[in-house]
PABAVO-14016 format. One record per atom (N, C-alpha, C): atom name; x, y, z. Coordinates in Angstrom, 2 decimals. Layout:
N
   atom        xx        yy        zz
     CA         X         Y         Z
...
END
This chain:
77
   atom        xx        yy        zz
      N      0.81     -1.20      0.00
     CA      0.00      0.00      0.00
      C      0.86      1.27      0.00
      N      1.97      1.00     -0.01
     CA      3.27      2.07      0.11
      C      2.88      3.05     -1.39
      N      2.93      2.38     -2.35
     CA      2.52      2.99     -3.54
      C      1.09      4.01     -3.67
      N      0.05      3.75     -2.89
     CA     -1.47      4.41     -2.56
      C     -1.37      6.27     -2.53
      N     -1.79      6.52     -2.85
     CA     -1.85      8.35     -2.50
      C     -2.11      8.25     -1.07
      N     -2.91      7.48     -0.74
     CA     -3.44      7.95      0.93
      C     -2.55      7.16      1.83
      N     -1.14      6.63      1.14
     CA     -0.78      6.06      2.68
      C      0.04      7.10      3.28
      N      0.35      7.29      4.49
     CA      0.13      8.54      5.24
      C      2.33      7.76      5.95
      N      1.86      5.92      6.88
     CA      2.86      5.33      7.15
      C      2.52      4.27      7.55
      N      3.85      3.45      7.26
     CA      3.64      1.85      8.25
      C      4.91      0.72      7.02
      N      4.58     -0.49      7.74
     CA      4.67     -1.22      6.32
      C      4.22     -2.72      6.69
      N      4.22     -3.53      5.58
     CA      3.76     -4.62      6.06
      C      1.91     -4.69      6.08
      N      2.22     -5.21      7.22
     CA      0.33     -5.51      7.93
      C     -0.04     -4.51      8.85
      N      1.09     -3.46      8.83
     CA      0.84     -2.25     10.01
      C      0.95     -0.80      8.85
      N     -0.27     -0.74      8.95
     CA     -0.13      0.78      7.76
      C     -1.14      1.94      7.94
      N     -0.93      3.15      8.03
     CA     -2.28      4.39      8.31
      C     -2.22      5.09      6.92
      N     -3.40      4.75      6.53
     CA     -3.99      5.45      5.31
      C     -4.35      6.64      5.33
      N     -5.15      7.56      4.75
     CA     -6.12      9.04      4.77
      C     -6.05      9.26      3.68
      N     -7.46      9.17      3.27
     CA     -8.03      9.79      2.11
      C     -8.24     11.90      2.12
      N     -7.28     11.76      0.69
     CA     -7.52     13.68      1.10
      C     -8.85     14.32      0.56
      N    -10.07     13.58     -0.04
     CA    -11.15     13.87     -0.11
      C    -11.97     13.89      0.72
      N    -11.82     12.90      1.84
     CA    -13.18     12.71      2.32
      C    -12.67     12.66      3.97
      N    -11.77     12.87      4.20
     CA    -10.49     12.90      5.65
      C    -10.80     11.60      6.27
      N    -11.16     10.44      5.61
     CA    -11.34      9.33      6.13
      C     -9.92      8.29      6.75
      N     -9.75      7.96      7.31
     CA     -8.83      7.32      7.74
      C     -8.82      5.70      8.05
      N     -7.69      5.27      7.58
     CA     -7.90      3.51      7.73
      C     -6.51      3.26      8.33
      N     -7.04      2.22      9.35
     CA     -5.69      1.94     10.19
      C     -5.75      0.59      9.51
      N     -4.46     -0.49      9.51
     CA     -4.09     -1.70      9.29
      C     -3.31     -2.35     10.17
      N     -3.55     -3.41     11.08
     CA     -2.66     -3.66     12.30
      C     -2.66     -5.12     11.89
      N     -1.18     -5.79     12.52
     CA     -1.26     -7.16     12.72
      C     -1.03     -6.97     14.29
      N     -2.29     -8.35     14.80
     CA     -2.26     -8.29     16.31
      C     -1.83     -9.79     16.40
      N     -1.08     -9.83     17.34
     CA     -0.67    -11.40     18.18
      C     -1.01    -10.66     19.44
      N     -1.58    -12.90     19.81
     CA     -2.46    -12.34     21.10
      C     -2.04    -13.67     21.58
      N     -2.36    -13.74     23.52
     CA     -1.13    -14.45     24.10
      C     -2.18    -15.69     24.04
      N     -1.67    -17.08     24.24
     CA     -1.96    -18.05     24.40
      C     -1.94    -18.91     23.19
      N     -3.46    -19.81     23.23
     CA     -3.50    -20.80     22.02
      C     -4.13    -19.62     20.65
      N     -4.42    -18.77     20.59
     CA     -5.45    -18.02     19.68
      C     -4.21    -17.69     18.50
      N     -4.83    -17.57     17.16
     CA     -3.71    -17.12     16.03
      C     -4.14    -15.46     16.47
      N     -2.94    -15.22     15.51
     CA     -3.03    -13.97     14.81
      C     -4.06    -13.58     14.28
      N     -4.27    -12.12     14.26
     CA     -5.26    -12.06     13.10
      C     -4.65    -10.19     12.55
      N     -5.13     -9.93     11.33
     CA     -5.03     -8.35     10.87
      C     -6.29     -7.70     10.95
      N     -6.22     -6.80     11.80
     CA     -7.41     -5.65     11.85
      C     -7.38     -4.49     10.50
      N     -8.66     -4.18     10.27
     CA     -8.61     -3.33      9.41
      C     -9.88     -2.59     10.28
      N     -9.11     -1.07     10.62
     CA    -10.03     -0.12     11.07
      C    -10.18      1.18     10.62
      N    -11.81      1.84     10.57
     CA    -11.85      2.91      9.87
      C    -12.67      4.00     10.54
      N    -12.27      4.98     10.20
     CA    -12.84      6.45     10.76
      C    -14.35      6.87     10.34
      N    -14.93      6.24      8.66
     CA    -15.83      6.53      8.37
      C    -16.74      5.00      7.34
      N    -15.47      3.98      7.19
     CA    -16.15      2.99      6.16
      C    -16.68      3.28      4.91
      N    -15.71      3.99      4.43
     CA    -16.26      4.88      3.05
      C    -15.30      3.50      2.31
      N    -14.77      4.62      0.67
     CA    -14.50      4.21     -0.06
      C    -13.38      3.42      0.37
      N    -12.33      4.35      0.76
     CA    -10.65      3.88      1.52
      C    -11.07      2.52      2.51
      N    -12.14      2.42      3.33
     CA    -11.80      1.16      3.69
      C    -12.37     -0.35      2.77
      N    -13.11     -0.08      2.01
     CA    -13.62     -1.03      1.37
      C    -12.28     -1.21      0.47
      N    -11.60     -0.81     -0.43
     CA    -10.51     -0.20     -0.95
      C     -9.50     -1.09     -0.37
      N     -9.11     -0.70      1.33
     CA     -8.34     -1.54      1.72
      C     -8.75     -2.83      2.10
      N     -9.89     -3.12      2.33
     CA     -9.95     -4.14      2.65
      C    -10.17     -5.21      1.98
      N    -10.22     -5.09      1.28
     CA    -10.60     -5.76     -0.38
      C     -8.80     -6.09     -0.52
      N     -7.91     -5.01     -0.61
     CA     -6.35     -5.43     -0.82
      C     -5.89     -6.64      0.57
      N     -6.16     -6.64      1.24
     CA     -6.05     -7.02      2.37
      C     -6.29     -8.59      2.08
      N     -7.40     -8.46      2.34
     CA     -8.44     -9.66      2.06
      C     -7.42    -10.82      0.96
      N     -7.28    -10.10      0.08
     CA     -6.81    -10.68     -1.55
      C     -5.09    -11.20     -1.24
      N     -4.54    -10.21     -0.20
     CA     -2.93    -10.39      0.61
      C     -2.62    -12.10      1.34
      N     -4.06    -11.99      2.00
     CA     -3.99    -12.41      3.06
      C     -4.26    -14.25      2.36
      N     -5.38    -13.95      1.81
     CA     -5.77    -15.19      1.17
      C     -4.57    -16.02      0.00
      N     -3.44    -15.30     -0.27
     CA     -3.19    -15.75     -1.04
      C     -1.80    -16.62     -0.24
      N     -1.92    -16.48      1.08
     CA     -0.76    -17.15      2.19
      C     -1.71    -17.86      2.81
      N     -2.89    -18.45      2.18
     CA     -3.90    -19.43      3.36
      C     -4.99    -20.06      2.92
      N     -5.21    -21.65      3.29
     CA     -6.08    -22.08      2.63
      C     -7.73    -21.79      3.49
      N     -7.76    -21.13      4.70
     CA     -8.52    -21.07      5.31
      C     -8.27    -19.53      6.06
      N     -9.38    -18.69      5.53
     CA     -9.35    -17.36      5.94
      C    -10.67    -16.88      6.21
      N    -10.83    -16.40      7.22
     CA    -12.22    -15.75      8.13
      C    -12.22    -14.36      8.09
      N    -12.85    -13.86      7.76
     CA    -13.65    -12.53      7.96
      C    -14.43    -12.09      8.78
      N    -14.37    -11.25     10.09
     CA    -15.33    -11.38     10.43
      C    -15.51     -9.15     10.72
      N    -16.92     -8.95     10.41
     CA    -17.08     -7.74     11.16
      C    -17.84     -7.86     12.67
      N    -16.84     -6.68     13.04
     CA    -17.23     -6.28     14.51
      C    -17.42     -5.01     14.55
      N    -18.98     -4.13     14.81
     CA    -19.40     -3.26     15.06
      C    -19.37     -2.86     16.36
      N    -18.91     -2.10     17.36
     CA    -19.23     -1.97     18.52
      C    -20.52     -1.47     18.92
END
């Protein structure tokens, strides 16, 4: 995503986006968490506009292509 107009910094699975149209913002995190549980990559957004569908769609397509079994899940608070 280094290449993107809106990436702002990061690299990897850790990256902060911002769109300069719409001041939307997308965070990208890889989290490890302690015990038996995997990993997983968060994709979080300021407004769920274009930029996160955008990223998450790249993401998605990253992720799947290192795994024969990949979950999606949304969490709304």
């Amino acid at each position: 995503m280094r290449d993107w107009p809106e990436f702002v910094e990061g690299e990897g699975y850790a990256v902060r986006l911002r769109s300069p149209e719409s001041e939307e913002s997308v965070d990208v995190a890889y989290v490890e968490r302690d015990g038996e549980e995997a990993p997983y990559v968060r994709v979080r957004s300021t407004a769920g506009q274009e930029l996160f569908e955008r990223t998450l769609g790249a993401v998605t397509y990253a992720l799947a292509a290192h795994s024969d079994n990949l979950m999606i899940y949304r969490w709304d608070p």
